[in-house]
Phi, psi and omega in degrees: 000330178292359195273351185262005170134152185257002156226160201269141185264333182311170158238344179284131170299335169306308203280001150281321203255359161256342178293349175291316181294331169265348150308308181285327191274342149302343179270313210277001178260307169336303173297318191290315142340296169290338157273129177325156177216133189225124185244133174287157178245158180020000000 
């Protein structure tokens, strides 16, 4: 998460818990990116 900023730029709390929610959900496409997909063969 620091790599995405080291503070919530929002001040209002709704508006801290969706910039959090798209702070995750962007790092979990990052991680979903980087893992291998292993398909069996014959």
């Amino acid at each position: 998460m620091k790599l995405l900023g080291q503070s919530l730029m929002a001040r209002d709390f709704d508006r801290q818990v969706a910039e959090l929610q798209v702070r995750a959900a962007v790092l979990n496409g990052y991680t979903a990116l980087g893992i291998p997909v292993t398909e069996p063969m014959g």
